[in-house]
Steps between C-alpha positions, in 0.01 A plus 500: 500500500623669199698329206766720559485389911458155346827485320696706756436235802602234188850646451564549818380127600723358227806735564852346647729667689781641362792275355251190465569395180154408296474139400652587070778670740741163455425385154605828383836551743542126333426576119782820547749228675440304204476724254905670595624132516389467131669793409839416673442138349484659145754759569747233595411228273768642225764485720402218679508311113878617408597427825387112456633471162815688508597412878299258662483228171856570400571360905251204465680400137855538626450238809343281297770438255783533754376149603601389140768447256419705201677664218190681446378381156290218421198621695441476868724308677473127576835401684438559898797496702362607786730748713832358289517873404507648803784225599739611255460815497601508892794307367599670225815737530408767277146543681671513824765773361215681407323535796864578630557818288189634606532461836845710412303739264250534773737596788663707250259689412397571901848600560554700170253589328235631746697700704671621197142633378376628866813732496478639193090526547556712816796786323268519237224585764739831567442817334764573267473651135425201225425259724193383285773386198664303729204343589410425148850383399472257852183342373522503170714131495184403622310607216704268244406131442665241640602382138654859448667492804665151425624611156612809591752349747607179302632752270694679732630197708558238242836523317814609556473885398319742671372549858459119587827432351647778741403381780584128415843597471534719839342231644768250359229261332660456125296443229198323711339846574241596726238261391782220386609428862232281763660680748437865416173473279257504757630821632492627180129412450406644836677822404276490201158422660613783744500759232187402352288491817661693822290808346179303556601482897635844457139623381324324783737632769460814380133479508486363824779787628276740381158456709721502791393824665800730520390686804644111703819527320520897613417400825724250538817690412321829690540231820862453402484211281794450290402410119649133589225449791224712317525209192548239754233618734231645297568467145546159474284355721205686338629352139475193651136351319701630188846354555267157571346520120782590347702181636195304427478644172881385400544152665164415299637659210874349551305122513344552175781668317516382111520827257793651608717141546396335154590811295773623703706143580258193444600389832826419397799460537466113596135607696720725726229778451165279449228575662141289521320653251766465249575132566087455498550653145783312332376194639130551365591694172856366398542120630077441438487374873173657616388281767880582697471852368075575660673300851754798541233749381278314815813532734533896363149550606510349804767643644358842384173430682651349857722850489263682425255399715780454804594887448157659534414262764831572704616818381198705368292396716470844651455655168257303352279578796527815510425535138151223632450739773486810295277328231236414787516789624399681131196239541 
């Protein structure tokens, strides 16, 4: 026999059939598993380190003192109370008329506010000549800080001259004013945080109004659909995932409310427009009660998280897995 014969029966003795892996087969499929997990690990090691310290730490610190009574000097503090700050703050009036205006801010806004932004979002969506200024002059509230904002109408509402004096007097108020009287100031500050962020909702209406195919909507009214049952029908069902995020979007946004308030009323008069945030602020900042202030920050959070976690469970539920869905199938 040949060499050439030799090595020809060899190979063929020693060959596998096909798709039999070779015994280096599964160190190497396991050296590339490993070797992507590093690079997500380093890719999201960044992020994962400002998310512990400027999220997950700032959490872990504010529970911790809420347990105490602290003016927060003096080093870390020593006086436990235990869940004393929790106790009062359940009792405490001006907490509880907090969480009461933005329950009214809230319903408000879902009443107001939203609608008032998914109108205007779908004439915009017409054709009509200069339609792109109005939609810059619609967002551009938006665009301003919330400090800006809060100036801007403290000029015009405080006093007795001007537009806020105006409508003081047609509304028979005197010299209390629009952000003098308990009664009327809330209104006024929902008016306010109305014109600063309806063109937010607007924009996202819009966008979502936009990848609606038009060929439904000219079906629709080709099937004799009046405009009232093609929005009811088609439109607004399919805006539905972005109707969802856009309430989402403003109750979270309505909880944690501070800019606009401080600047614009400093929750007065007598706390009749406080909100949580700004009571967590004058309590930490101006009366140097930390411990009471960190307990409504806790409170703040966790009624953030149980909504927030509530809503996608119960009410995006089929978003969120279509979004999962879609993701897998990309895999």
């Amino acid at each position: 026999m040949t060499r050439s014969a030799l090595e020809a029966e060899t190979r063929a003795a020693t060959a596998r059939p096909p798709g039999v892996a070779g015994p280096s087969a599964a160190p190497k499929r396991s050296q590339r598993r490993s070797g992507r997990w590093t690079a997500v690990a380093l890719f999201l090691l960044p992020a994962l380190v400002l998310f512990t310290l400027l999220v997950l730490a700032p959490i872990v610190v504010a529970g911790y003192t809420s347990v105490f009574k602290w003016n927060g000097f003096g080093g870390l503090p020593t006086n436990f109370i235990g869940l004393d700050n929790f106790e009062r703050m359940l009792k405490d009036k001006v907490f509880l008329g907090d969480l009461k205006n933005g329950l009214i801010l809230i319903i408000l806004s879902m009443v107001v506010q939203l609608p008032l932004a998914l109108g205007i979002a779908l004439l915009l969506n017409q054709r009509f000549r200069g339609r792109a200024v109005f939609r810059l002059l619609f967002f551009a509230p938006y665009v301003l800080s919330e400090v800006i904002a809060g100036v801007l109408f403290t000029m015009i509402f405080s006093g007795s001259r001007g537009l806020g004096g105006k409508i003081a007097d047609f509304l028979g108020l005197g010299g209390a004013g629009l952000l003098g009287d308990p009664k009327i100031v809330l209104y006024t500050l929902f008016f306010v945080i109305t014109w600063k962020y309806f063109g937010f909702h607007m924009i996202l209406y819009l966008a979502g109004r936009q990848n609606i195919p038009n060929e439904l909507i000219e079906s629709a009214m080709i099937d004799g659909a009046s405009p009232w049952q093609t929005f009811r029908h088609v439109t607004l069902p399919l805006l539905g995932p972005t109707i969802r995020i856009s309430v989402f979007l403003s109750v979270i946004g309505t909880i944690q409310l501070f800019d606009m308030v401080w600047v614009f009323t400093k929750g007065g008069p007598i706390h009749a427009s406080e909100t949580m945030a700004v009571t967590m602020f004058d309590y930490g900042f101006r009366r140097a009660e930390v411990g009471y202030a960190t307990a409504i920050s806790v409170a703040m959070f966790v009624i953030s998280f149980v909504f927030a976690i509530a809503y996608q469970r119960f009410v995006m539920r089929r978003d969120l897995e279509g979004a999962v869905t879609g993701m897998r199938d990309q895999r």
